[in-house]
Backbone as CSV, one residue per row, in Angstrom:
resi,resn,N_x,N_y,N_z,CA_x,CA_y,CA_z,C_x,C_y,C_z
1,UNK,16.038,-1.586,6.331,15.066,-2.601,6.726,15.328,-3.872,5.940
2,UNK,15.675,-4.911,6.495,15.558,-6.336,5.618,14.609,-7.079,5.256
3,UNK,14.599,-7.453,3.700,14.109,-7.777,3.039,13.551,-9.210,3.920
4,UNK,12.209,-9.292,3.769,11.724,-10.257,4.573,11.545,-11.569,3.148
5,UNK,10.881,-11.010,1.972,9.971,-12.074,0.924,9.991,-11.415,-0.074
6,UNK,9.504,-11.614,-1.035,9.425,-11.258,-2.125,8.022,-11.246,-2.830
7,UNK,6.708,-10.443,-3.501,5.758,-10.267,-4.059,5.662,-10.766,-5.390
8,UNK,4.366,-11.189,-5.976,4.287,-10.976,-7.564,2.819,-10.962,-7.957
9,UNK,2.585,-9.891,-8.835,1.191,-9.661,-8.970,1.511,-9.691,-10.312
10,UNK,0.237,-10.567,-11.276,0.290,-10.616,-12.433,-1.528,-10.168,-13.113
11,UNK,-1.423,-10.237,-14.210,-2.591,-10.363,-14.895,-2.610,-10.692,-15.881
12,UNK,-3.648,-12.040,-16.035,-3.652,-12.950,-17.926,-5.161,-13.469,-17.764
13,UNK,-5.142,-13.532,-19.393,-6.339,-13.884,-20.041,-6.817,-15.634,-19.355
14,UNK,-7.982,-15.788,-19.183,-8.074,-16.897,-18.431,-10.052,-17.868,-18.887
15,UNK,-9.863,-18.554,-18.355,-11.688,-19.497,-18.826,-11.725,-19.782,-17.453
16,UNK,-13.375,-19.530,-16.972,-13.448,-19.967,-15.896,-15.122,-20.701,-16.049
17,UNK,-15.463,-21.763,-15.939,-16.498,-22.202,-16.142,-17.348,-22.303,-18.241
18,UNK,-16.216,-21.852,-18.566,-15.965,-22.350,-19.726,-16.259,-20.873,-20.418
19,UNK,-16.121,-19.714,-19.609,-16.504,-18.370,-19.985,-14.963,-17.544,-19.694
20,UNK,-14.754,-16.192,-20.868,-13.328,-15.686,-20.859,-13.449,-14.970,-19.869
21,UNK,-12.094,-15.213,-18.897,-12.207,-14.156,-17.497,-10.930,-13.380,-17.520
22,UNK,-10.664,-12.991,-16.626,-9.060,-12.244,-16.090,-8.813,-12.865,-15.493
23,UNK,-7.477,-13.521,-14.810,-6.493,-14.303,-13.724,-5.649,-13.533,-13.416
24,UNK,-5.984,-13.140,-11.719,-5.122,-11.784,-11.375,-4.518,-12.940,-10.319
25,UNK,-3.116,-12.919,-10.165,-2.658,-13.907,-8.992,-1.435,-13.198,-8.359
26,UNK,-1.514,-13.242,-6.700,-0.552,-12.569,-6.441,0.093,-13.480,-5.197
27,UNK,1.673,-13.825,-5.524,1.955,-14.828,-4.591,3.327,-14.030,-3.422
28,UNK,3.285,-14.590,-2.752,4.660,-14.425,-1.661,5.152,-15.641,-0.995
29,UNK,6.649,-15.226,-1.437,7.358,-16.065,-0.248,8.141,-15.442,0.830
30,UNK,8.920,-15.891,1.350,9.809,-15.484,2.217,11.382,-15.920,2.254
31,UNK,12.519,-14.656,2.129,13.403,-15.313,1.567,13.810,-16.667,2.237
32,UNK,15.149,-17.347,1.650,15.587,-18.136,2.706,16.167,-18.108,3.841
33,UNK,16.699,-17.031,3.998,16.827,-16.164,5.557,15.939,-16.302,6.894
34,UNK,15.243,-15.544,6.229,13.251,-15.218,6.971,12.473,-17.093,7.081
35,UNK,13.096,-17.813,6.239,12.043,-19.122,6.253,12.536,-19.866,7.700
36,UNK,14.091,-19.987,8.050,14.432,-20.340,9.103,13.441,-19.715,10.517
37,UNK,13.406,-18.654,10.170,11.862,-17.786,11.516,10.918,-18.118,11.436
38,UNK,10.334,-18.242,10.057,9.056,-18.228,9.617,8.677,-18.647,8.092
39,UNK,8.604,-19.595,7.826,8.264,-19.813,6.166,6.870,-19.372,5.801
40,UNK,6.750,-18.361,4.391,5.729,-18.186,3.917,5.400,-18.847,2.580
41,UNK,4.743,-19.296,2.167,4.400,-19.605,0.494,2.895,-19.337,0.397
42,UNK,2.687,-18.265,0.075,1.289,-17.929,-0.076,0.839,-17.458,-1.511
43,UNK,0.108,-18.323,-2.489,-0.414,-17.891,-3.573,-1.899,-18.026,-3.320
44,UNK,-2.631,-16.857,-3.986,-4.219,-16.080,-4.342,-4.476,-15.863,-5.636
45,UNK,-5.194,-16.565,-6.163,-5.897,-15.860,-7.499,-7.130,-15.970,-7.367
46,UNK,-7.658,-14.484,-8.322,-8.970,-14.219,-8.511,-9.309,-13.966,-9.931
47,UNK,-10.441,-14.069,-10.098,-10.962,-14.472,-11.672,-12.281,-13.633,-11.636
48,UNK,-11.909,-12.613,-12.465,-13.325,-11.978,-12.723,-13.347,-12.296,-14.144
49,UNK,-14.477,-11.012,-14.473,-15.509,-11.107,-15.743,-14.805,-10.333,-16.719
50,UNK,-15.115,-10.095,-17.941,-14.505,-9.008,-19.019,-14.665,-7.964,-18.562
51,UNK,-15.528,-7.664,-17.703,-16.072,-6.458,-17.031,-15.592,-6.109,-15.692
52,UNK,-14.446,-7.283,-15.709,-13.661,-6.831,-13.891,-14.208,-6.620,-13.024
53,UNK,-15.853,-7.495,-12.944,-16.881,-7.735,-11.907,-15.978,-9.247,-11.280
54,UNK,-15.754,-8.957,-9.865,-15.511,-10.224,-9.158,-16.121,-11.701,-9.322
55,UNK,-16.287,-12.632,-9.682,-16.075,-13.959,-10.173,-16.375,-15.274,-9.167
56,UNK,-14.506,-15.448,-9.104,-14.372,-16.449,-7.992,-13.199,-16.132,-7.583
57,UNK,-12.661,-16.601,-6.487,-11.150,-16.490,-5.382,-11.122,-17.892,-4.940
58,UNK,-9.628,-18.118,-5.397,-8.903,-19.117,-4.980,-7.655,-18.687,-3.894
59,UNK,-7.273,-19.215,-2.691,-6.268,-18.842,-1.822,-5.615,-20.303,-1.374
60,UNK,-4.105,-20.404,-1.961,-3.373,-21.502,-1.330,-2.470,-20.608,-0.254
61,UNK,-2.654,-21.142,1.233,-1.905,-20.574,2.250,-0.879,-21.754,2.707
62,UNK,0.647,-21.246,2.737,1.119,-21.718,3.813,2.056,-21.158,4.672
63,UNK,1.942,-21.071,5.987,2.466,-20.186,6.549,2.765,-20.457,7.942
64,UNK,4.248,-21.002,8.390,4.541,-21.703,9.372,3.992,-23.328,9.484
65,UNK,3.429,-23.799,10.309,2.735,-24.920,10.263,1.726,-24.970,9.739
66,UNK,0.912,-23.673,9.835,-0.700,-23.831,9.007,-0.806,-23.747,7.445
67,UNK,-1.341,-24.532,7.151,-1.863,-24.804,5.246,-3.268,-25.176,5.123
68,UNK,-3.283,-24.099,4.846,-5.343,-24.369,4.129,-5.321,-23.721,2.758
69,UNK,-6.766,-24.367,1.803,-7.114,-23.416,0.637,-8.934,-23.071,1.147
70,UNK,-8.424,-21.809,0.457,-9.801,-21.452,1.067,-10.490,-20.803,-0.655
71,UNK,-11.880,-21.266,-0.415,-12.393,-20.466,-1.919,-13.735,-19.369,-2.053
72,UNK,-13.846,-18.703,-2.412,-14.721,-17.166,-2.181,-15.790,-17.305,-3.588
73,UNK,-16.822,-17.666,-3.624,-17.796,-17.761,-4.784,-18.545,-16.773,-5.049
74,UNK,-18.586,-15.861,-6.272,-19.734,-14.442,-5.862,-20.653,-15.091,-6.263
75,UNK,-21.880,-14.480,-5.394,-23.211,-15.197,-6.053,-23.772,-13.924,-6.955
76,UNK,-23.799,-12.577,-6.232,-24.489,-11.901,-6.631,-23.893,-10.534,-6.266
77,UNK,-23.136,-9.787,-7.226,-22.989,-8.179,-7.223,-23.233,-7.396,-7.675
78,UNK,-23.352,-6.068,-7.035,-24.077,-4.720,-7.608,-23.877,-3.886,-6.111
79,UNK,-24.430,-2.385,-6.952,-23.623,-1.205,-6.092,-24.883,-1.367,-4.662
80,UNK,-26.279,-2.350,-4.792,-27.218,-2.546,-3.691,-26.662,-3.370,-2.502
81,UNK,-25.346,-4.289,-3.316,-24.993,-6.016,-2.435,-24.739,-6.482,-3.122
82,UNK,-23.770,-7.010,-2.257,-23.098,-8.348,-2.869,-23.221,-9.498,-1.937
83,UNK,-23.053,-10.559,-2.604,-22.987,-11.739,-1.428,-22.040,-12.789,-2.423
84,UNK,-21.779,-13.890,-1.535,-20.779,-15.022,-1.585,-20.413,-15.701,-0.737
85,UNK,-20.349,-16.834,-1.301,-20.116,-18.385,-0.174,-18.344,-18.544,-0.204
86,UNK,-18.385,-18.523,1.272,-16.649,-18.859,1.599,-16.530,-19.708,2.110
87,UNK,-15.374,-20.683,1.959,-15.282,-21.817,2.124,-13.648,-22.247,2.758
88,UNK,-13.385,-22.994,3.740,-12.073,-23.410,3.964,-11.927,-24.675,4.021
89,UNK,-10.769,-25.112,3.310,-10.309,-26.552,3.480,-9.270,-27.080,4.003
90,UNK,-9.553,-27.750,4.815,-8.170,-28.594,5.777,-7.142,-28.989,4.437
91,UNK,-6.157,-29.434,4.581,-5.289,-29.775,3.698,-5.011,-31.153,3.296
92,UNK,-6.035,-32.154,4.020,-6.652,-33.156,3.832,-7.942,-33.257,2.875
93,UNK,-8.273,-32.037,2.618,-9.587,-31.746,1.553,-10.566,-32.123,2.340
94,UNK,-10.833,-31.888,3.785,-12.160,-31.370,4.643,-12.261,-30.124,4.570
95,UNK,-13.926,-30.076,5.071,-13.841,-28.866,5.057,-14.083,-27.913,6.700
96,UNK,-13.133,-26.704,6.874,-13.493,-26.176,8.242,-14.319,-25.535,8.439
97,UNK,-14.871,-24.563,7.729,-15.983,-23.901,7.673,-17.122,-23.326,6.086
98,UNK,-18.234,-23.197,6.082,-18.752,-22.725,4.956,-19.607,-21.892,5.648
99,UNK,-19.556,-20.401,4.938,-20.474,-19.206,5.424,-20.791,-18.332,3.818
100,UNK,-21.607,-17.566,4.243,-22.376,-17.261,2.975,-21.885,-15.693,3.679
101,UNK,-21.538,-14.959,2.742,-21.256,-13.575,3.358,-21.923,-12.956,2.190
102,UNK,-22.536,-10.932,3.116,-23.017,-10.605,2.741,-22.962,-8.854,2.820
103,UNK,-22.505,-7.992,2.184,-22.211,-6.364,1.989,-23.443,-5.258,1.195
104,UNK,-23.702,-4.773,2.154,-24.577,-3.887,1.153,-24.567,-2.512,0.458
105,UNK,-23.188,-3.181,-0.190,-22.241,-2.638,-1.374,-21.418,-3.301,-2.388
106,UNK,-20.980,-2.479,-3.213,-19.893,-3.512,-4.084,-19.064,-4.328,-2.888
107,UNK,-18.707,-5.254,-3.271,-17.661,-6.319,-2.444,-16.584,-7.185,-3.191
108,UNK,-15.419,-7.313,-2.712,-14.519,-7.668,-3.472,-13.794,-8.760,-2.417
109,UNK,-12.801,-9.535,-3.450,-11.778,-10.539,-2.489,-10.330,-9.234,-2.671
110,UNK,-9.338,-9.637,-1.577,-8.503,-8.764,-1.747,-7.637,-9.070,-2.622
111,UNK,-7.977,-9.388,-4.070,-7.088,-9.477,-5.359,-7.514,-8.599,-6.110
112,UNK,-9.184,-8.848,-6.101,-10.234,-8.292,-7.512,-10.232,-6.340,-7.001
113,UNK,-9.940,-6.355,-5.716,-10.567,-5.199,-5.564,-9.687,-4.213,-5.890
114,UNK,-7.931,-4.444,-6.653,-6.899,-3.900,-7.368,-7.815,-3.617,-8.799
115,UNK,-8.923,-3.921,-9.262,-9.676,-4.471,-10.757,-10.372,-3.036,-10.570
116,UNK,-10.899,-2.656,-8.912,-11.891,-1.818,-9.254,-11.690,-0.462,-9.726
117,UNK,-10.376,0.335,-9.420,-9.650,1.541,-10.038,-10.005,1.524,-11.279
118,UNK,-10.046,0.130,-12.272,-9.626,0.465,-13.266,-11.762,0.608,-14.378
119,UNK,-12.321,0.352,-13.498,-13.691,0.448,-13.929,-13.881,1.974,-13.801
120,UNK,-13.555,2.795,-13.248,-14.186,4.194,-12.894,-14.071,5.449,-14.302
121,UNK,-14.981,6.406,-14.371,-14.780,7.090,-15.221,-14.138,8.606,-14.699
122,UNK,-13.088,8.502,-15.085,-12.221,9.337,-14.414,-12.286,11.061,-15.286
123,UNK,-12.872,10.927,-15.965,-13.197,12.238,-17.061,-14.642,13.239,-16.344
124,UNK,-15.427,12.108,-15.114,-16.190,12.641,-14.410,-16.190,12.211,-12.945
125,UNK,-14.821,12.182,-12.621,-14.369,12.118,-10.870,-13.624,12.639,-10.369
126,UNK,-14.091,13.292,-9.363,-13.183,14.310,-8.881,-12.097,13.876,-8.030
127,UNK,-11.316,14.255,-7.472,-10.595,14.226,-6.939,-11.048,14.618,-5.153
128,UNK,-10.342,13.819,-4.298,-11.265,13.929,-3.263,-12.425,12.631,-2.770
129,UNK,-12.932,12.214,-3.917,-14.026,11.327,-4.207,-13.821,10.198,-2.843
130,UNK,-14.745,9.783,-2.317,-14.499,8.331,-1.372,-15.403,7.532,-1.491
131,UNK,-15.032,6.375,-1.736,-15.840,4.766,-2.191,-15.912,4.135,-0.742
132,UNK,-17.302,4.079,-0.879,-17.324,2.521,0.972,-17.630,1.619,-0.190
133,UNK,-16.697,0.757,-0.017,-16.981,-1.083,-0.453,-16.222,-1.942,0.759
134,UNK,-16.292,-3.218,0.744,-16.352,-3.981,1.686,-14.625,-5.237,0.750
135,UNK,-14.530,-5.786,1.451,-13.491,-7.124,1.166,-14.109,-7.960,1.558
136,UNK,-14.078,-9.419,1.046,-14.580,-11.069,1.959,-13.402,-11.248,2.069
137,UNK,-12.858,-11.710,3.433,-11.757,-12.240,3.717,-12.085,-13.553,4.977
138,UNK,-12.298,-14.645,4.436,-12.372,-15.390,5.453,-13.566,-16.028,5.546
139,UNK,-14.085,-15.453,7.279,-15.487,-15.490,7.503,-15.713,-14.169,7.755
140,UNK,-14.829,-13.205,7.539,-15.155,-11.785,7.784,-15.399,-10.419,6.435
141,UNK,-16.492,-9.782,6.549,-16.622,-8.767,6.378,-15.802,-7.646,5.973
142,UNK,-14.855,-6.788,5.643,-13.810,-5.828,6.166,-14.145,-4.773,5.314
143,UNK,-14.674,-3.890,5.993,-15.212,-2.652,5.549,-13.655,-1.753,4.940
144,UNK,-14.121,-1.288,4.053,-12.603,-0.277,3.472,-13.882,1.189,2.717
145,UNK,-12.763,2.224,2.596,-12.755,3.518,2.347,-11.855,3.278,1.303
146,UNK,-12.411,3.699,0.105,-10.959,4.282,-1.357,-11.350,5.391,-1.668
147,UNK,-10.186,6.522,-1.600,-10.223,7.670,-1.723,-9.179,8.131,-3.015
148,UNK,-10.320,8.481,-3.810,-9.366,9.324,-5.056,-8.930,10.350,-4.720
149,UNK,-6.945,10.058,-5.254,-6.197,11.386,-4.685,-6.308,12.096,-6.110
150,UNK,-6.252,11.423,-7.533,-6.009,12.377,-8.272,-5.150,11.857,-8.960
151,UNK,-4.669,13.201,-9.741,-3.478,12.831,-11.179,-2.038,13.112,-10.419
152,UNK,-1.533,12.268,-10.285,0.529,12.163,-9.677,1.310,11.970,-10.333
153,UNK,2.354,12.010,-10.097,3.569,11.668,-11.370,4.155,10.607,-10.844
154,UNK,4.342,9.375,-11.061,5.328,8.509,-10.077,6.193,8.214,-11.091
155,UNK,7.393,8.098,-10.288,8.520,8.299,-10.718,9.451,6.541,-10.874
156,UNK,10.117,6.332,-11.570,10.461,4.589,-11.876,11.758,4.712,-12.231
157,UNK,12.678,4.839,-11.158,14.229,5.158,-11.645,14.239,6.256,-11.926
158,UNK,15.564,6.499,-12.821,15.899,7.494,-12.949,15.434,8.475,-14.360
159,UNK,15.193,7.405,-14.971,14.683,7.392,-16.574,13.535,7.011,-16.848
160,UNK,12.189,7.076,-15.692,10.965,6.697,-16.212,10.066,7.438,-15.149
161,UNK,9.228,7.925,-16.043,7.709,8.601,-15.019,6.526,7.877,-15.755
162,UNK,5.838,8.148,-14.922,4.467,7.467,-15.246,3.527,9.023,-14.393
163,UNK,2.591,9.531,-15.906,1.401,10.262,-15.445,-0.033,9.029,-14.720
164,UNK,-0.024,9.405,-13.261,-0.832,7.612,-12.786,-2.043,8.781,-11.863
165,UNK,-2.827,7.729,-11.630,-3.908,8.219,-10.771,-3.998,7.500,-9.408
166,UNK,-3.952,7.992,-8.339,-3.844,7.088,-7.132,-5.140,7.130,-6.143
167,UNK,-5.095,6.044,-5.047,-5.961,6.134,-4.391,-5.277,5.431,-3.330
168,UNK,-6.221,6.017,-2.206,-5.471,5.858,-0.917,-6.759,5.008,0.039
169,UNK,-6.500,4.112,0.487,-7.143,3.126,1.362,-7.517,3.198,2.584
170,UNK,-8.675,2.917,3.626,-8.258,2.774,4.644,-9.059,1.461,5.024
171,UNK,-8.409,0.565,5.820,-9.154,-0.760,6.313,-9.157,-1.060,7.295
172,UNK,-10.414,-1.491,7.513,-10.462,-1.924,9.309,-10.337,-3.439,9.409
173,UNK,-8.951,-3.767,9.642,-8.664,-5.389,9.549,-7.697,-5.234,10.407
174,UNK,-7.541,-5.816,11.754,-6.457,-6.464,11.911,-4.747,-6.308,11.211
175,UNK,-4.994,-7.185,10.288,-3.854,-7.278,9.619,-3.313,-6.129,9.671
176,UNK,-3.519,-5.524,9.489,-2.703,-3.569,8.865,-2.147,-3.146,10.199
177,UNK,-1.195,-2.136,9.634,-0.330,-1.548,10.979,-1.343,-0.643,11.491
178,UNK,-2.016,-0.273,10.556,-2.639,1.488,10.864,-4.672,1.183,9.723
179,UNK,-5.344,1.698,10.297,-6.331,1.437,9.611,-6.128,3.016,8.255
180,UNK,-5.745,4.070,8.816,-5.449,5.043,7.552,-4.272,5.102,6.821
181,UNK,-5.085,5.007,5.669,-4.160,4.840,4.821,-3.229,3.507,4.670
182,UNK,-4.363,2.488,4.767,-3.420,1.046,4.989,-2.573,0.978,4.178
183,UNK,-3.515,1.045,3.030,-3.136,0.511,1.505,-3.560,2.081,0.335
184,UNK,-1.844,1.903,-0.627,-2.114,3.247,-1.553,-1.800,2.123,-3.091
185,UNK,-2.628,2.806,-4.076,-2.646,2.129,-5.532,-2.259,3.436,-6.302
186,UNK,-1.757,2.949,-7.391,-1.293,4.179,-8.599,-1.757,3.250,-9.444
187,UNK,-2.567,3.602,-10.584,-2.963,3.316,-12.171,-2.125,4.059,-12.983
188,UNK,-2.401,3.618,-13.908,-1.801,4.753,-15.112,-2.581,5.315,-15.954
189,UNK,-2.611,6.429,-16.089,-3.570,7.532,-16.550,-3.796,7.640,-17.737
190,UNK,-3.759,6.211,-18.341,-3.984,6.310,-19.732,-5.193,5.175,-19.767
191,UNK,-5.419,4.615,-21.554,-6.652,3.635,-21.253,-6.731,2.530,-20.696
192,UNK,-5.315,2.191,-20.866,-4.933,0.539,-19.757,-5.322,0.568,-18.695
193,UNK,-5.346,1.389,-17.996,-4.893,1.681,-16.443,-4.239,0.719,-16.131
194,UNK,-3.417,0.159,-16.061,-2.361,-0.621,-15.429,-1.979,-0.896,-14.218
195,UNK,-2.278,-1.333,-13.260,-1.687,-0.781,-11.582,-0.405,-0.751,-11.650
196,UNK,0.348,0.357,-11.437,1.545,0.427,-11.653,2.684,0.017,-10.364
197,UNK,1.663,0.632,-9.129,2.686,0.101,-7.795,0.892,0.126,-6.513
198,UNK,1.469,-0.878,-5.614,0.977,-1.244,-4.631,1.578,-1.113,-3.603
199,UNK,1.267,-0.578,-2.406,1.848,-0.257,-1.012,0.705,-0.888,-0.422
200,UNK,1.284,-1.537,1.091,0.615,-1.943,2.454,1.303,-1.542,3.339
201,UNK,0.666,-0.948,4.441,1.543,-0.996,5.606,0.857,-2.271,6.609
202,UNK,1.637,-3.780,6.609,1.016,-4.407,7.155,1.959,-4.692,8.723
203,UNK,1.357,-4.997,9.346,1.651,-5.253,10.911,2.969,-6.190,11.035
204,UNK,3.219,-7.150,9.440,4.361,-7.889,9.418,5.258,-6.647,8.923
205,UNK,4.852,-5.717,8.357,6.213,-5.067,7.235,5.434,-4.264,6.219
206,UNK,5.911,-3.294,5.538,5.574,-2.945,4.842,5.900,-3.779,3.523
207,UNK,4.758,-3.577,2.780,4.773,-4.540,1.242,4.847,-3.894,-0.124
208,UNK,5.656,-3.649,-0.990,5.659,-2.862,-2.198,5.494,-3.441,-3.333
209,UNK,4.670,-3.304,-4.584,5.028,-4.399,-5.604,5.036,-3.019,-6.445
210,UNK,5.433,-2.840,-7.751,5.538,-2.162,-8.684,5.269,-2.922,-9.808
211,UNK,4.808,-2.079,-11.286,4.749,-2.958,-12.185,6.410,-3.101,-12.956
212,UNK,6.690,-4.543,-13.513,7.659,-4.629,-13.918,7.821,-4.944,-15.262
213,UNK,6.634,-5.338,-16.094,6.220,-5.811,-18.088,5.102,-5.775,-17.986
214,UNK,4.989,-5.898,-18.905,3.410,-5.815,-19.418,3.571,-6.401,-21.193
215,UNK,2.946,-6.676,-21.538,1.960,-7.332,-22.960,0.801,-7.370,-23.555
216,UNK,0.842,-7.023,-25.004,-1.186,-7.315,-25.163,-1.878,-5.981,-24.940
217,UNK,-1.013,-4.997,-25.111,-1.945,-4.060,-24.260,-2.679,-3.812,-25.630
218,UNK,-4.119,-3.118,-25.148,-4.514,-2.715,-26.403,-4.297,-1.054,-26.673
219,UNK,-4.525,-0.551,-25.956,-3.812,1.408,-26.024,-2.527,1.211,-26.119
220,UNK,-2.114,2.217,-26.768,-0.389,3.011,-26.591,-0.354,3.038,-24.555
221,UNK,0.580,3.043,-23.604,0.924,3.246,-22.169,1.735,4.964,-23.071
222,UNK,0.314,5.961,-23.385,0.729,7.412,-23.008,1.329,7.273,-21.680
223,UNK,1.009,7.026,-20.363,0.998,7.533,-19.152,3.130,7.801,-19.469
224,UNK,3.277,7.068,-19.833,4.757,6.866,-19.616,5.582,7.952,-20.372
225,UNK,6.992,8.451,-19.414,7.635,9.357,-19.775,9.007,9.110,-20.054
226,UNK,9.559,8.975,-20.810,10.802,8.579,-21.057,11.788,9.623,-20.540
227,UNK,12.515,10.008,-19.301,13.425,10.799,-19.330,14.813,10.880,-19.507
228,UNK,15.289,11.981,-20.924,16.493,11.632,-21.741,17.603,12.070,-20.652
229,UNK,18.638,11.184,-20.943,19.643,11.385,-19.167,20.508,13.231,-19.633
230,UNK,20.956,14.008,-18.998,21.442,14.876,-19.537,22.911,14.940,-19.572
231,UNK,23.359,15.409,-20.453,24.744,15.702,-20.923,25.610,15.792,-20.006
């Protein structure tokens, strides 16, 4: 299958309204191959709390002829509702639409909601477990299912495992090839949790990111297995 673009998902220490947040940003392009068909340059960041409660969302799109930024404000979350004002801007800095959206559940932008794996207490969750929370994407709603699979081994070459915990997605959007099992996450089963790899099966292609460094951590990354090559 040819490589259409390329992914990058990061995470750093960040101020947002003059308070310490997280800056999770995840951008794509498209190689220079693929741009002759179709050019992508799409960067997203989201900014939560110390507490990896959703924040704010920033989205610079460009993609073929169309370029907008669009911005996602939480007003108010908890496991009763969430709500937030979404906003799009022409690329002239008008604006196309403003709607106030509203879930009556946790709710996430599709950056922060990589944040929520890593809130859970996994010493009292079973395996099996399924989360209804919602995404703001847009002016829309998008109901999702996360289903804890459990403790996995994923494997990183030839010389690296990771003990990770995964969860498996399902979303009712459009976008996706398949609503089951759109989207699968692996953490790492230690105190970081780290997202270690991301899968989509989206209607353009399937999308993979893996983790590739890390810094700052404050735990030892137990999850990780060093395997010695053999003789």
């Amino acid at each position: 299958m040819a490589k259409a673009g390329t992914a990058r998902y990061s995470i750093s220490d960040s101020r947002y309204n003059s308070k310490p947040v997280y800056r999770s940003t995840l951008s794509f392009k498209t190689t220079s191959g693929f741009d002759k068909i179709f050019k992508i340059r799409d960067t997203l960041h989201s900014y939560t709390s110390m507490k990896l409660e959703p924040v704010f969302h920033k989205k610079y799109l460009n993609e073929g002829n169309t370029s907008y930024k669009e911005e996602l404000l939480f007003e108010q979350y908890s496991a009763a509702g969430t709500k937030a004002k979404s906003t799009r801007y022409y690329s002239d800095g008008s604006v196309k639409f403003e709607k106030e959206l509203e879930a009556p559940e946790y709710a996430f932008d599709m950056v922060s909601i990589f944040m929520f794996a890593r809130t859970l207490d996994y010493d009292k969750l079973a395996p099996g477990t399924v989360f209804s929370i919602s995404a703001f994407v847009g002016r829309d709603v998008v109901k999702m299912k996360a289903k804890y699979i459990g403790q996995v081994i994923l494997e990183k070459g030839s010389d690296k495992k990771y003990k990770a915990l995964k969860f498996e997605m399902d979303v009712i959007d459009e976008a996706f090839e398949t609503n089951k099992k759109a989207m699968e996450m692996w953490i790492s089963d230690d105190l970081n949790r780290y997202p270690l790899k991301i899968k989509a099966k989206l209607k353009i292609g399937a999308a993979e990111a893996e983790l590739e460094s890390f810094s700052g951590n404050k735990y030892p990354l137990s999850s990780l297995v060093v395997v010695k090559p053999r003789d």
